[in-house]
SEBAVO-678056 format. One record per residue (C-alpha): residue in three letters; x, z, y. Coordinates in steps of 0.001 Angstrom, whole numbers, padded with zeros to 6 digits, m for minus. Example, Ala and Ser with C-alpha at 12.3 -4.5 7.8 and 13.67 -1.06 7.14 Angstrom:
residues 2
{torpa:ALA | px:012300 | pz:007800 | py:m004500}
{torpa:SER | px:013670 | pz:007140 | py:m001060}
end
This chain:
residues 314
{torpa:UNK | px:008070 | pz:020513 | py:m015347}
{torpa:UNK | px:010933 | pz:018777 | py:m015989}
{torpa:UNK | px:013276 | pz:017325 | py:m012656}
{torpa:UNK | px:012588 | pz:013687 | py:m013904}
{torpa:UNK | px:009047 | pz:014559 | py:m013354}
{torpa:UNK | px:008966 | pz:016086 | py:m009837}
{torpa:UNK | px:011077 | pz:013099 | py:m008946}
{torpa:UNK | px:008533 | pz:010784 | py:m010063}
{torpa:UNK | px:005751 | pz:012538 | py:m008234}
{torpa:UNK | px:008380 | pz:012427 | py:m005074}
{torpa:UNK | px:008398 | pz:008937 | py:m005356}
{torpa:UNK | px:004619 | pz:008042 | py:m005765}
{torpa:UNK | px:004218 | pz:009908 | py:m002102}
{torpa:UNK | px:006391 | pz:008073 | py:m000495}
{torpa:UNK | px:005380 | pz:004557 | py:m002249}
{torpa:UNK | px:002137 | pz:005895 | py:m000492}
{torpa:UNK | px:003347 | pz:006752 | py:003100}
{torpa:UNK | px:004800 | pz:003083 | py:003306}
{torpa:UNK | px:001487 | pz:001936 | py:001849}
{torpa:UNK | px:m000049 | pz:004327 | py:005077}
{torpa:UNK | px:002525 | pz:003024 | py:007279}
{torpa:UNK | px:001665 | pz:m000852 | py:006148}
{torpa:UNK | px:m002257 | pz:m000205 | py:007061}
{torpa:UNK | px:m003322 | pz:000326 | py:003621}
{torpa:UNK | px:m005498 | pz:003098 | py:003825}
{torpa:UNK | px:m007394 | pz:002721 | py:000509}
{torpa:UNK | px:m004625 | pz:004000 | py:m001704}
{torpa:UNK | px:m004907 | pz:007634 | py:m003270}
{torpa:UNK | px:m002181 | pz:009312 | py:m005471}
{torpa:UNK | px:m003612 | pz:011113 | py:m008871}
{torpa:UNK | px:m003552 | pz:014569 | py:m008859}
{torpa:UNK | px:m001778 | pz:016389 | py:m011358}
{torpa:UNK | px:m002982 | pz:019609 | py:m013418}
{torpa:UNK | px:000555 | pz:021294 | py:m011490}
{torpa:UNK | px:m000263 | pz:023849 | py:m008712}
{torpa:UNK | px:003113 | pz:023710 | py:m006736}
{torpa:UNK | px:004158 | pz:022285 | py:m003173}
{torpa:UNK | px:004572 | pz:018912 | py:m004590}
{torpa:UNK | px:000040 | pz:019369 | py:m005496}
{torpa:UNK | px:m000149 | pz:020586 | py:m002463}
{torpa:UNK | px:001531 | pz:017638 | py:m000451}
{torpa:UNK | px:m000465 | pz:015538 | py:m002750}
{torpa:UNK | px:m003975 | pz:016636 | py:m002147}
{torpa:UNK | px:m002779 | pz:016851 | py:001706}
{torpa:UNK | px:m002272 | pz:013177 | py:001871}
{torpa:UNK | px:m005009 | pz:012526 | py:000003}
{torpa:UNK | px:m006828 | pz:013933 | py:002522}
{torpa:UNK | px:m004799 | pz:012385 | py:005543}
{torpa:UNK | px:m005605 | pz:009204 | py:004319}
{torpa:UNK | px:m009465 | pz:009867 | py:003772}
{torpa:UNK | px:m009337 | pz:011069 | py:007466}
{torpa:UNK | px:m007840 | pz:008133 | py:009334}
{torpa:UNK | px:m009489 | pz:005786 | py:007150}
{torpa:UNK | px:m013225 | pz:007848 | py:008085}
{torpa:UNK | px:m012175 | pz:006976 | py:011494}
{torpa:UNK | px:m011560 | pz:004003 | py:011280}
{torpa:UNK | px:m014807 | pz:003229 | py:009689}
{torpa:UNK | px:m016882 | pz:004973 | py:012422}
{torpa:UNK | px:m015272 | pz:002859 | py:015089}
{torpa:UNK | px:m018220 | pz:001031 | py:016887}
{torpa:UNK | px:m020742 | pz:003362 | py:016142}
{torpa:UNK | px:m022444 | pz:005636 | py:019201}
{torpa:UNK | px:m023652 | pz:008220 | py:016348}
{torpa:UNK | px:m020242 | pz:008924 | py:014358}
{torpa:UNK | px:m022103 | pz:011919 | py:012364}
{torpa:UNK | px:m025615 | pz:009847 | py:011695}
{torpa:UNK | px:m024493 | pz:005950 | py:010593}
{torpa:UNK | px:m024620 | pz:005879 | py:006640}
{torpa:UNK | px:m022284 | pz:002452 | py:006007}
{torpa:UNK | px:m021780 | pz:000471 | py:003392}
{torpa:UNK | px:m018917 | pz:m001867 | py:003620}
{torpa:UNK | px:m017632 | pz:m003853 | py:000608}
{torpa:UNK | px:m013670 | pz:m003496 | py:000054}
{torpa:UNK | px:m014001 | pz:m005942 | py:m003084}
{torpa:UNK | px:m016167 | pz:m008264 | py:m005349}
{torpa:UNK | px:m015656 | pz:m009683 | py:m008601}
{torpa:UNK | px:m017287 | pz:m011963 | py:m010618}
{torpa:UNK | px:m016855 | pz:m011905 | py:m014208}
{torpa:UNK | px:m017752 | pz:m014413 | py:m017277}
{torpa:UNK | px:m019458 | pz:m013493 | py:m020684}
{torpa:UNK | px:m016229 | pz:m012260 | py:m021724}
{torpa:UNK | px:m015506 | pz:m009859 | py:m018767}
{torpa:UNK | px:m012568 | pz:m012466 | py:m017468}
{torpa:UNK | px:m012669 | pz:m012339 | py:m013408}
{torpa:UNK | px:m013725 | pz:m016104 | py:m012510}
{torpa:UNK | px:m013973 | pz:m015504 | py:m008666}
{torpa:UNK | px:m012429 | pz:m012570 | py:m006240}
{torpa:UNK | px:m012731 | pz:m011773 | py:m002527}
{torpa:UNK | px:m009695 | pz:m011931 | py:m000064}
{torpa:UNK | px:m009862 | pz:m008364 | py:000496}
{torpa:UNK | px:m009432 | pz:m006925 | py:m003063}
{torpa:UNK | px:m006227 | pz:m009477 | py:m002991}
{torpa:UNK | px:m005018 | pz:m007248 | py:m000070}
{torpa:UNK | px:m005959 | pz:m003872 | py:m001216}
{torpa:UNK | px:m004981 | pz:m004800 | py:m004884}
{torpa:UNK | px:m001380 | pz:m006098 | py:m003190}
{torpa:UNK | px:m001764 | pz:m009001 | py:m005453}
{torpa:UNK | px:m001804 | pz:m012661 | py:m005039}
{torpa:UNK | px:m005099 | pz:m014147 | py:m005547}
{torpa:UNK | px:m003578 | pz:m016515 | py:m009204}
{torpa:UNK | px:m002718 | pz:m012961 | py:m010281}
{torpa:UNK | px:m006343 | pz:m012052 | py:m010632}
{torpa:UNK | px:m008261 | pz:m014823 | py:m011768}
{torpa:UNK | px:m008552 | pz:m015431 | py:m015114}
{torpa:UNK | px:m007655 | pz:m011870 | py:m015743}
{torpa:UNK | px:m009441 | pz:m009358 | py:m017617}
{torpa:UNK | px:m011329 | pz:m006824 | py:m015344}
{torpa:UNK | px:m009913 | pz:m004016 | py:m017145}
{torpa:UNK | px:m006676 | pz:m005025 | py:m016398}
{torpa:UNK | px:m006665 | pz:m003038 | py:m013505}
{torpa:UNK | px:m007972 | pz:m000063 | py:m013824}
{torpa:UNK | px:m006351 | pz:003223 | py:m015472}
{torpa:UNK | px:m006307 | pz:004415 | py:m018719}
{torpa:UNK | px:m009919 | pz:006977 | py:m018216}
{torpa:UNK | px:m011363 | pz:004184 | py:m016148}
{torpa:UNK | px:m011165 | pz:001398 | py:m018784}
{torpa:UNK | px:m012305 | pz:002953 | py:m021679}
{torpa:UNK | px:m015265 | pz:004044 | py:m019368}
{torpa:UNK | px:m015554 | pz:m000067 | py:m018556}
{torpa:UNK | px:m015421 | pz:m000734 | py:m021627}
{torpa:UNK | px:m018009 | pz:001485 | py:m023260}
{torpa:UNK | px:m020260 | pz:000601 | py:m019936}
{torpa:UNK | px:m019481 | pz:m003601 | py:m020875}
{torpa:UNK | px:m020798 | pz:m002976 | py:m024373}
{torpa:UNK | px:m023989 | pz:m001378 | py:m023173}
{torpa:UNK | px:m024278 | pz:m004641 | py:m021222}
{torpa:UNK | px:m023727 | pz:m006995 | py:m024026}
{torpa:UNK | px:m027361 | pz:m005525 | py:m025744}
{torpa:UNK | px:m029305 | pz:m005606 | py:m022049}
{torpa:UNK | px:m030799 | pz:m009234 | py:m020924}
{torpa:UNK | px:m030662 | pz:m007727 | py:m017469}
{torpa:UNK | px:m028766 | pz:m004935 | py:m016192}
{torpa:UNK | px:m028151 | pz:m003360 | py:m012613}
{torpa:UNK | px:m025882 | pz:m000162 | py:m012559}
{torpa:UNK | px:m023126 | pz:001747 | py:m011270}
{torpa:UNK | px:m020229 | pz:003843 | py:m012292}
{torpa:UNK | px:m016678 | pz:005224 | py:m010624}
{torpa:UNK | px:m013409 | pz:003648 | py:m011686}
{torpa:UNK | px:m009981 | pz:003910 | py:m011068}
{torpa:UNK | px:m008003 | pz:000912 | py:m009828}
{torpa:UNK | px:m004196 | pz:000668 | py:m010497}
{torpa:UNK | px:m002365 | pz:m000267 | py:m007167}
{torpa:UNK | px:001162 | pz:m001688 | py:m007637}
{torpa:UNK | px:003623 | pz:001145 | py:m006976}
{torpa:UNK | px:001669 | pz:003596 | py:m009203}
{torpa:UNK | px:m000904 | pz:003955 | py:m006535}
{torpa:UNK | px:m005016 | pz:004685 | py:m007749}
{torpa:UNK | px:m007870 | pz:003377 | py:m005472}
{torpa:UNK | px:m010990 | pz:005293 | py:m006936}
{torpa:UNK | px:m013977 | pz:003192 | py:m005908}
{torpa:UNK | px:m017364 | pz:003283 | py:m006652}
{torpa:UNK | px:m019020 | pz:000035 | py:m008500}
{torpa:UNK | px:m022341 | pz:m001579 | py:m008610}
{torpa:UNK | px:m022695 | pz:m003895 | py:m011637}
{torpa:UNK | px:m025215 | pz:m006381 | py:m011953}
{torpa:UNK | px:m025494 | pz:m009252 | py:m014692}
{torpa:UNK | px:m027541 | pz:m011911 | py:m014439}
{torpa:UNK | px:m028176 | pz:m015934 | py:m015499}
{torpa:UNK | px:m029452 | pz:m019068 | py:m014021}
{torpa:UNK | px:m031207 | pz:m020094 | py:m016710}
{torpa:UNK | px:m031228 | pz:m019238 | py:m020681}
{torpa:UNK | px:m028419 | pz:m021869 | py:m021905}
{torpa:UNK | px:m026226 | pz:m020812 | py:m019413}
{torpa:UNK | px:m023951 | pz:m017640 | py:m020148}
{torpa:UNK | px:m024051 | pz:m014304 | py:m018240}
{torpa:UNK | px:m022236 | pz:m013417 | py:m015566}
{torpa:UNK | px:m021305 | pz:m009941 | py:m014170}
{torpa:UNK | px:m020844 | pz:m009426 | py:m010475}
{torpa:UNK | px:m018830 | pz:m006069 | py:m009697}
{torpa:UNK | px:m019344 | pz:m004907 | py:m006326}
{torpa:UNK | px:m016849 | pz:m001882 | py:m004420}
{torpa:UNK | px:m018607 | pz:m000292 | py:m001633}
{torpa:UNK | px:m017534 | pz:001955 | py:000265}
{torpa:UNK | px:m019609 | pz:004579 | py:001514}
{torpa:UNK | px:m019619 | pz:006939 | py:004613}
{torpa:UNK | px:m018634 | pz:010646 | py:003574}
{torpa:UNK | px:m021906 | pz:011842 | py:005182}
{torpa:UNK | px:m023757 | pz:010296 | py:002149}
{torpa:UNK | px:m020969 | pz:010829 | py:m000956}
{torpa:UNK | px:m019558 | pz:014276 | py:m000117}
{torpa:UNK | px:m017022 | pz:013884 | py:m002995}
{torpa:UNK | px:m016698 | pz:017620 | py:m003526}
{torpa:UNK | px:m015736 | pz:017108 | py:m007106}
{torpa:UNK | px:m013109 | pz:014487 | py:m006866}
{torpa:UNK | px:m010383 | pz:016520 | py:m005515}
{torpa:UNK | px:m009799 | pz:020191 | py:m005914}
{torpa:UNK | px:m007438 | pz:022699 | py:m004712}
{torpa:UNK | px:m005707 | pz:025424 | py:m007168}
{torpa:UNK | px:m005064 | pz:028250 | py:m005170}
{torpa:UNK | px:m002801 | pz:031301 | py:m006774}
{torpa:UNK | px:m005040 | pz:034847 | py:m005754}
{torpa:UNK | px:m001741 | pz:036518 | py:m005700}
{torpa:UNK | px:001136 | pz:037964 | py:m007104}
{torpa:UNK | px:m000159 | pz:041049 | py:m009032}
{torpa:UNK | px:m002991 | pz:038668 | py:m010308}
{torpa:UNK | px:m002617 | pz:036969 | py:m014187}
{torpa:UNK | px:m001304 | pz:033283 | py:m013887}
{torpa:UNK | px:m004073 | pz:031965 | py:m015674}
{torpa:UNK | px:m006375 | pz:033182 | py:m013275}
{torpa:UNK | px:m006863 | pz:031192 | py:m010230}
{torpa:UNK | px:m009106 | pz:030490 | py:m007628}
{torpa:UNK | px:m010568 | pz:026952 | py:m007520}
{torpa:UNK | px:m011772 | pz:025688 | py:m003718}
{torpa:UNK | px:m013584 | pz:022222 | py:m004091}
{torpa:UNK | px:m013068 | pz:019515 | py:m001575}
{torpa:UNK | px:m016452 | pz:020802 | py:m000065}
{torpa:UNK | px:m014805 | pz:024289 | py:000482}
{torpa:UNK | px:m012156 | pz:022736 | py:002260}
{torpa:UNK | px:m014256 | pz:020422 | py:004196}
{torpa:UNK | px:m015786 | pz:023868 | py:005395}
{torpa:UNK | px:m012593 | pz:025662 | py:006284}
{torpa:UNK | px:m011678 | pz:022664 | py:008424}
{torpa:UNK | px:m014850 | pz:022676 | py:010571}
{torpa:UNK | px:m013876 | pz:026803 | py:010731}
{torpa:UNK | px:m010754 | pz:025948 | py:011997}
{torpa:UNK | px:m011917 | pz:023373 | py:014621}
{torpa:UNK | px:m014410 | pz:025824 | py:015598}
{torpa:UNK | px:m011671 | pz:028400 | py:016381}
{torpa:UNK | px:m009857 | pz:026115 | py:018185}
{torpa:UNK | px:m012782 | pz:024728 | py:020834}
{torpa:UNK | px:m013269 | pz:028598 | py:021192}
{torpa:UNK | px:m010379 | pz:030287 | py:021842}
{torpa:UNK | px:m011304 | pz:032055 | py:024737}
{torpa:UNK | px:m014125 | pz:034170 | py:022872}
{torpa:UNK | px:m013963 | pz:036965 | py:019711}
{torpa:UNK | px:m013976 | pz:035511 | py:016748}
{torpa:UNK | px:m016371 | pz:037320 | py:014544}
{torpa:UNK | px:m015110 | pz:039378 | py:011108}
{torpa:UNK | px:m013553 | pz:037386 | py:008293}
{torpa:UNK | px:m016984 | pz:037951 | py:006321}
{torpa:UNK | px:m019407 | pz:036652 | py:008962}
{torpa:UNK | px:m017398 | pz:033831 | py:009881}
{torpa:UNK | px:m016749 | pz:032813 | py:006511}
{torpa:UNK | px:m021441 | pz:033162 | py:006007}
{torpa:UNK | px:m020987 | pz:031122 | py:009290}
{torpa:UNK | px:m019200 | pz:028632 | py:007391}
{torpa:UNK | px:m021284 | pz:028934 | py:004220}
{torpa:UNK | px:m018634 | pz:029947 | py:001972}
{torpa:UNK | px:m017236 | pz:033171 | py:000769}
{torpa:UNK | px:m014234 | pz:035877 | py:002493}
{torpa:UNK | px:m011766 | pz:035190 | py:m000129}
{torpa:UNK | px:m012106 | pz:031530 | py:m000212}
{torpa:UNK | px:m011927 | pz:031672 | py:003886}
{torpa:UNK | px:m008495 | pz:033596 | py:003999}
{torpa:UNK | px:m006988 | pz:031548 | py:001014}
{torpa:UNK | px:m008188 | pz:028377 | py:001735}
{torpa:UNK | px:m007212 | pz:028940 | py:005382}
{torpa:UNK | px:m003897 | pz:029919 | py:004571}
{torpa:UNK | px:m002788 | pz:027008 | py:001875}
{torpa:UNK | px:m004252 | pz:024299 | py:004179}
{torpa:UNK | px:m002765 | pz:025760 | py:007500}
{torpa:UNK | px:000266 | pz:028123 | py:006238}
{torpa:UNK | px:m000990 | pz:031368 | py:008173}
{torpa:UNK | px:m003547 | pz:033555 | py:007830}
{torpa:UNK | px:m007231 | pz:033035 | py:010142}
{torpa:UNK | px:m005996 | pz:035575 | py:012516}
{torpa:UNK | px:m002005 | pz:034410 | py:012930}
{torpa:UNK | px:m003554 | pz:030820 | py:013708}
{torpa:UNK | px:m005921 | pz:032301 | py:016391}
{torpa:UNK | px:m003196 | pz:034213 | py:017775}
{torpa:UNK | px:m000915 | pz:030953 | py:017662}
{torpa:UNK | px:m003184 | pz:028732 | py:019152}
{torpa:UNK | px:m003748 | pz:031015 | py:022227}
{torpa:UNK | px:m000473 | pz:031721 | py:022872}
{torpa:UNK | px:m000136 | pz:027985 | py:022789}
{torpa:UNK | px:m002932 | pz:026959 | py:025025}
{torpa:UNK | px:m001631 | pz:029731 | py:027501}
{torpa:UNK | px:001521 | pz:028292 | py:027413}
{torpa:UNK | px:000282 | pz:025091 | py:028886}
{torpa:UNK | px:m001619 | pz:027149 | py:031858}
{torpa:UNK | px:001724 | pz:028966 | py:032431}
{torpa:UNK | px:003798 | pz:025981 | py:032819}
{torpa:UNK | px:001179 | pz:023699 | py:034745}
{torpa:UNK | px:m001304 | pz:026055 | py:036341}
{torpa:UNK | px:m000834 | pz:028727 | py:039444}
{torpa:UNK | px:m003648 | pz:030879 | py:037068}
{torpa:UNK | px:m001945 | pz:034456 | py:037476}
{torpa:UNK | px:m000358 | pz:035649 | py:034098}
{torpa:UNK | px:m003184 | pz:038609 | py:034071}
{torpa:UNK | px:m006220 | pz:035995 | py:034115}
{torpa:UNK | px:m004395 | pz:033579 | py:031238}
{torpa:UNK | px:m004088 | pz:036986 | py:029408}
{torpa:UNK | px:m007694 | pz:037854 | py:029458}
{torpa:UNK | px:m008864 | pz:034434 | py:029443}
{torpa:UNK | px:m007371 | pz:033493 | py:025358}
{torpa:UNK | px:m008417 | pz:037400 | py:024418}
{torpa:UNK | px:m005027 | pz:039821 | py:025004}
{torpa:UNK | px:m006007 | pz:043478 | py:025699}
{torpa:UNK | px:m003553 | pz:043222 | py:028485}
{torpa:UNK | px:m001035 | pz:041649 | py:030394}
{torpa:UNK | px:001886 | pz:043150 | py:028694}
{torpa:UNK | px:000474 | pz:042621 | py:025831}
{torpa:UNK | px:000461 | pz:038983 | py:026433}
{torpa:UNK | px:004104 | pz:038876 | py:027909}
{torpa:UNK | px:005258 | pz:040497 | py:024654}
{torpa:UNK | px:003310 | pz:037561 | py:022400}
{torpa:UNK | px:004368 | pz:034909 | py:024947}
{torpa:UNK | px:008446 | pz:036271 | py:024905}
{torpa:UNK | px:008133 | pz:036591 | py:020643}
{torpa:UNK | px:006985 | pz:033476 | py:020381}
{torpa:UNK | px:009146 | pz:031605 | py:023402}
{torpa:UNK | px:012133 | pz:033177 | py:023792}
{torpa:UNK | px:011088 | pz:034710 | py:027170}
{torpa:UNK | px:008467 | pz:036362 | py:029107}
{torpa:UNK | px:005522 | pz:034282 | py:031181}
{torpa:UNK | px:006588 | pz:035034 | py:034497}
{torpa:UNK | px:010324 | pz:034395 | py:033824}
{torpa:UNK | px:009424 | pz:031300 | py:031827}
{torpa:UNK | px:006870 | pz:029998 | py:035081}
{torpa:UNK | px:009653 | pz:030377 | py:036980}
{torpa:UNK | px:012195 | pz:028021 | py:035358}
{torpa:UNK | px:009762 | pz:025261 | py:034927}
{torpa:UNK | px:009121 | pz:025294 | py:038381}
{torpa:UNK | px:012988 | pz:024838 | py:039435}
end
């Protein structure tokens, strides 16, 4: 790829962090076919966004894993011709357009390239219906080179038979507990080095929505075994391989490493801020021994436990 390129794709992620930063949380960036770090930051941000955005959604609701919502980003309505007549405040914001900028606009005006030929061929299927009530997924074009992918209910309709038709195009967002999305975004993952280049292992958003609940799960458990690679990945309903790669492009060490990190961090914490002996913080996050510990601890710190408990009580 040439460097024009990469600096392109450098550019759309940081048009969308100050999108992020602004409280625009709709925004996406298109993935590319490209498995390097630049993909990689990509579908991480992606992701990032999806997050806070989930949580901001589920604000107000007792049952954060059982509430199905519905909440409408944006509405159009459209004339015989598919010319936006009327537009809600909100699609203004998320749009980052002024509202004379969208009326009297063609719909297809902002969408991408895939997304309005799809409009297109879905508006003349309307023109032959007298009545029609459908959906379909387009792509809106943010300023900045920024996609919102939204999903939109379509209904025509007419008050009475001189009048034309109308088109109302709804945007609803849905909680993630009703669209999983596993198909939207995936994750190219190179096997390894001995393996061909053309052959690569492909983990869906669904796989990595299950290595993330594997990695929360190792981190409310620290104190206990973790199981072998193979039953924790049947745990997690997915597969070894896809565990330890997954793992290891979303988090940057292996299952085991991040276990072993995560302890030693947690015990850290005890040894600065607790009187717990060094033995007990040993057994407690799963070291065979005290030493064993100190040795981890003075790798990973710069010195041992004891010595280190001692200068941050001074």
């Amino acid at each position: 790829m040439c460097a024009k390129n990469k600096n392109e794709r450098i550019g759309q992620i940081n048009k969308m962090l100050l999108e992020m930063a602004s409280g625009n949380l709709f925004c996406r960036l298109e993935l590319s076919s490209e498995n390097d770090d630049i993909e990689a930051l990509t579908l991480a941000l992606n992701m990032l966004a999806e997050e806070i955005q989930e949580s901001f959604l589920h604000q107000g609701y007792v049952n954060r894993t059982g509430v199905i919502k519905h909440i409408v980003q944006m509405s159009f309505l459209l004339d015989h011709e598919g010319v936006i007549q009327m537009v809600n405040k909100n699609a203004c914001t998320i749009l980052s357009l002024l509202y004379a900028d969208i009326i009297e606009k063609s719909f297809d005006t902002f969408l991408t390239k895939a997304s309005k030929a799809e409009w297109q061929d879905t508006w003349r299927e309307l023109q032959q219906k007298g009545f029609c009530d459908t959906s379909l997924k387009l792509d809106f074009k943010i300023s900045q080179s920024l996609l919102l992918p939204a999903c939109c209910y379509v209904t025509t309709y007419k008050n009475d038979i001189a009048e034309k038709r109308k088109t109302l195009v709804t945007i609803v967002l849905h909680s993630r507990e009703q669209n999983e999305l596993e198909d939207e975004q995936k994750l190219t993952v190179v096997k390894n080095k001995t393996t061909p280049k053309k052959q690569r292992l492909i983990i869906s958003y669904q796989d990595i929505k299950k290595i993330q609940k594997g990695r929360d799960i190792i981190v409310n458990n620290l104190e206990k075994e973790l199981p072998s690679l193979k039953e924790f990945a049947s745990q997690l309903n997915t597969n070894e391989f896809k565990l330890k790669y997954g793992f290891k492009q979303l988090y940057g060490v292996s299952v085991y490493r991040f276990l072993k990190r995560e302890r030693l961090r947690n015990a850290y914490v005890l040894v600065q801020h607790s009187k717990i002996s060094i033995k007990t913080i040993a057994y407690t996050y799963g070291f065979k021994s005290a030493s064993h510990f100190s040795r981890a601890f003075k790798k990973r710190y710069g010195s041992s436990p004891n010595i280190f408990r001692k200068q941050s009580s001074k």
